[in-house]
C-alpha positions as CSV (number, residue, x, y, z in Angstrom):
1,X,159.7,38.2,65.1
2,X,158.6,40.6,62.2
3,X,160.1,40.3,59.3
4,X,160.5,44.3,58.8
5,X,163.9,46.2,58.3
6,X,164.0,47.1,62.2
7,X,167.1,45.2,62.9
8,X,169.0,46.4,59.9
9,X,168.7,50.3,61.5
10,X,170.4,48.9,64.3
11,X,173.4,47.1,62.3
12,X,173.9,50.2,60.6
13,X,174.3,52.0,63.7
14,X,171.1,53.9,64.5
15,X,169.8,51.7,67.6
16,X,167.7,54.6,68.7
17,X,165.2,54.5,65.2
18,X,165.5,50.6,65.1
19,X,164.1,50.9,68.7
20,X,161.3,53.6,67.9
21,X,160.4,51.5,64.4
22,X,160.0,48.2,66.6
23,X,158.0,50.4,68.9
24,X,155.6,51.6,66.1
25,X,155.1,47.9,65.3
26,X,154.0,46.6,68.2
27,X,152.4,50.1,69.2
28,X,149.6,49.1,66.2
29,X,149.3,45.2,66.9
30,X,148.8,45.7,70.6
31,X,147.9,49.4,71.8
32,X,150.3,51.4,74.1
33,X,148.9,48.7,76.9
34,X,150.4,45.8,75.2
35,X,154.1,47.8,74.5
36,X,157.0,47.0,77.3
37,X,160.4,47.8,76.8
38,X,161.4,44.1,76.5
39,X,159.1,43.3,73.6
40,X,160.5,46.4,71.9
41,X,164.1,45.2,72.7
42,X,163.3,41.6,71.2
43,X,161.5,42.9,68.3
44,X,164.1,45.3,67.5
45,X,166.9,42.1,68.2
46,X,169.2,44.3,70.6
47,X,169.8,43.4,74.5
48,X,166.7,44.2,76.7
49,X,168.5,47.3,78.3
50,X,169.0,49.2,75.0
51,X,165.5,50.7,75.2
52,X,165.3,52.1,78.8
53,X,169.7,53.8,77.5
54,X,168.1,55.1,75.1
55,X,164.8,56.5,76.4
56,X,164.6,56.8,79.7
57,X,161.7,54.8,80.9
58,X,158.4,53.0,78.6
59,X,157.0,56.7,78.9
60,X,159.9,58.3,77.2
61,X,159.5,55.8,74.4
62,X,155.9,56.0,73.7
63,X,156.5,60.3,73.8
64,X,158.9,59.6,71.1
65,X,156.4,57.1,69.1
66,X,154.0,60.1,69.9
67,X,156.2,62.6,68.1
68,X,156.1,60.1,65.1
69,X,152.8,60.1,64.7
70,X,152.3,63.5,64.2
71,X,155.3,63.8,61.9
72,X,153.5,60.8,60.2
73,X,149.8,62.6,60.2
74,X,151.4,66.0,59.2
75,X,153.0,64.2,55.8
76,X,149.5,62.6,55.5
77,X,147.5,65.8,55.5
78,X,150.1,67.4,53.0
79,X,149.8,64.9,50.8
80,X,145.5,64.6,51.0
81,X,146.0,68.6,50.6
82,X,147.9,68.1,47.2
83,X,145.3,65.4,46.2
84,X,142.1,68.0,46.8
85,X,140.9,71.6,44.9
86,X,140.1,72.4,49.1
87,X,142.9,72.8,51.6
88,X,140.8,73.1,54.4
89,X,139.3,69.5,53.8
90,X,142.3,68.2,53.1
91,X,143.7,68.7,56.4
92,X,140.4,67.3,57.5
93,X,140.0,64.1,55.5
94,X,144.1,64.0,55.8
95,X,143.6,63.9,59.8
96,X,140.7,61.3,59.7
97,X,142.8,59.5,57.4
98,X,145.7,58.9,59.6
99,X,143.7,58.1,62.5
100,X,142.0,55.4,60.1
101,X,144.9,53.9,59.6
102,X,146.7,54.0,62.6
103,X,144.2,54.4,65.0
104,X,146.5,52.5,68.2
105,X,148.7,55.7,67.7
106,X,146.4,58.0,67.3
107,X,144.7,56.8,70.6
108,X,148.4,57.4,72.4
109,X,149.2,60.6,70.7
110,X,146.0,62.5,72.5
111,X,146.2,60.0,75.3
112,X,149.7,61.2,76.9
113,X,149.7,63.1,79.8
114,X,151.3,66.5,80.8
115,X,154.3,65.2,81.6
116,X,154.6,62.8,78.7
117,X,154.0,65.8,76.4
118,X,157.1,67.7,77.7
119,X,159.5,66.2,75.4
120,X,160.3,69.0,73.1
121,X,160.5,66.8,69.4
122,X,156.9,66.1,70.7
123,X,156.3,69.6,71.2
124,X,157.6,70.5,68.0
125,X,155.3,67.9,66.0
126,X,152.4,68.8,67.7
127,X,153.1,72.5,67.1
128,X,153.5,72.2,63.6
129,X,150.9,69.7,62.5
130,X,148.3,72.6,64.1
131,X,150.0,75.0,62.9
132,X,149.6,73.5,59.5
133,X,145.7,73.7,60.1
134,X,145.8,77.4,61.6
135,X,147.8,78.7,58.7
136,X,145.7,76.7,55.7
137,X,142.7,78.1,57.9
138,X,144.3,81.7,57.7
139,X,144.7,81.4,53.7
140,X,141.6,80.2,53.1
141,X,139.4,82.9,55.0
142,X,142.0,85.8,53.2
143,X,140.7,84.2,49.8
144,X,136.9,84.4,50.7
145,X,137.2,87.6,53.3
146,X,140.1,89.7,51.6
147,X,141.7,90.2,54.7
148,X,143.3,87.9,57.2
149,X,140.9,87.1,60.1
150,X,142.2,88.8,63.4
151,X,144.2,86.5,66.2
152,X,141.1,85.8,68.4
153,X,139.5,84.8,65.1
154,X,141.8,83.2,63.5
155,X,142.6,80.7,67.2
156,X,138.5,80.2,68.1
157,X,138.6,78.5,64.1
158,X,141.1,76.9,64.5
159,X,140.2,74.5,67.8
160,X,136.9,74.9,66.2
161,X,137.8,72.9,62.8
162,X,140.1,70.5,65.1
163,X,137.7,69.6,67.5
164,X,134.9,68.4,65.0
165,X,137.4,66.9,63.0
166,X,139.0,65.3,65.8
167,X,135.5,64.3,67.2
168,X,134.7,62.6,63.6
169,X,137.9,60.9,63.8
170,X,137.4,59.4,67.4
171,X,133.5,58.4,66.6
172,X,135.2,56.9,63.4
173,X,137.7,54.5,64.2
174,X,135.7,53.5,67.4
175,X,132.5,52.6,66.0
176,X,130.2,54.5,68.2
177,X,127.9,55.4,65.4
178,X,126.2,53.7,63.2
179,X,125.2,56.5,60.9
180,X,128.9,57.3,59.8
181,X,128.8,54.8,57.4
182,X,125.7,56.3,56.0
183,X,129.0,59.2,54.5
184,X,131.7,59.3,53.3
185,X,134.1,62.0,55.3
186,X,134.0,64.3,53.0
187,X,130.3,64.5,52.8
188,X,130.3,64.9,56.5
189,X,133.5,67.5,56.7
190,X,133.1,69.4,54.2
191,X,129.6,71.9,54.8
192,X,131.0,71.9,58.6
193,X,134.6,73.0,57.6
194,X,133.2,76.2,55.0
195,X,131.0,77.1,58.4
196,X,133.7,77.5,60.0
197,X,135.6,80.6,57.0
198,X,132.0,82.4,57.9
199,X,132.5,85.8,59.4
């Protein structure tokens, strides 16, 4: 068993985040394959029924370890925002940066279904970590434009920016392609994300 502070959520009466923190442990050492219910029970040291109470079924419980990775990858791009002169690549390198280092939960938080994505805290984490881009995307383009872009604009950008980001990030922590290592991110991100402010 790990030797993390998952049990001591649970002794002080908050089962439910001991459960989801055991989750996110075993979630990165073996992949949303290698997660059951009864592993995340005896990780968390509660009775094997306490995760399907509390969640529902192994789907409600990875939707939940979903939602905390984009809490998790939101804080991250706030905080590579703070560190960088350029908001816009710092949602960027704060998005590749997550999946770097998580990249199990990463792979599970685009992976989920329809259905799976349902669960409104989901939702709501999903929401706001593009929302973080659209709006950083929306500042930036008033600063060089003098004008906000209009709603057509602002959207095609948007999933513009996230998909070559997004596609970086996959080709990244999967190893298709040699050549990444040839760049650091930024070097890569950063003439494709001031493309994306032109008219």
């Amino acid at each position: 068993m790990s030797q993390s502070s998952v049990p001591a959520a649970y002794h002080h009466g908050d089962l439910p985040a001991a459960l989801r923190r055991a989750g996110w442990e075993l979630l990165g050492e073996a992949g949303a394959r290698g997660l059951t219910l009864r592993a995340c029970a005896r990780r968390a040291g509660v009775s094997h029924a306490a995760p399907a109470h509390h969640f529902g079924s192994l789907d409600g419980l990875l939707s939940e370890l979903a939602a905390d990775g984009y809490e998790r990858m939101l804080d991250q791009i706030l905080a590579t925002q703070q560190e960088l002169a350029d908001p816009l690549l710092g949602c960027g390198l704060g998005y590749i940066r997550f999946a770097s280092a998580f990249p199990q939960h990463f792979r599970l938080m685009l992976g989920l279904d329809l259905r799976s994505r349902s669960l409104p805290r989901l939702l709501h984490a999903s929401e706001a970590a593009m929302a973080c881009l659209r709006e950083t995307l929306r500042m930036q383009w008033i600063a060089r434009h003098g004008s906000a872009p209009s709603a057509d604009v602002l959207e095609q950008r948007t999933l513009l920016a996230w998909s070559a980001v997004h596609g970086y990030a996959s080709l990244a922590i999967d190893r298709k392609h040699a050549g990444l290592l040839a760049f650091a991110p930024e070097q890569v991100l950063a003439p494709l994300l001031q493309a994306v402010l032109m008219p």
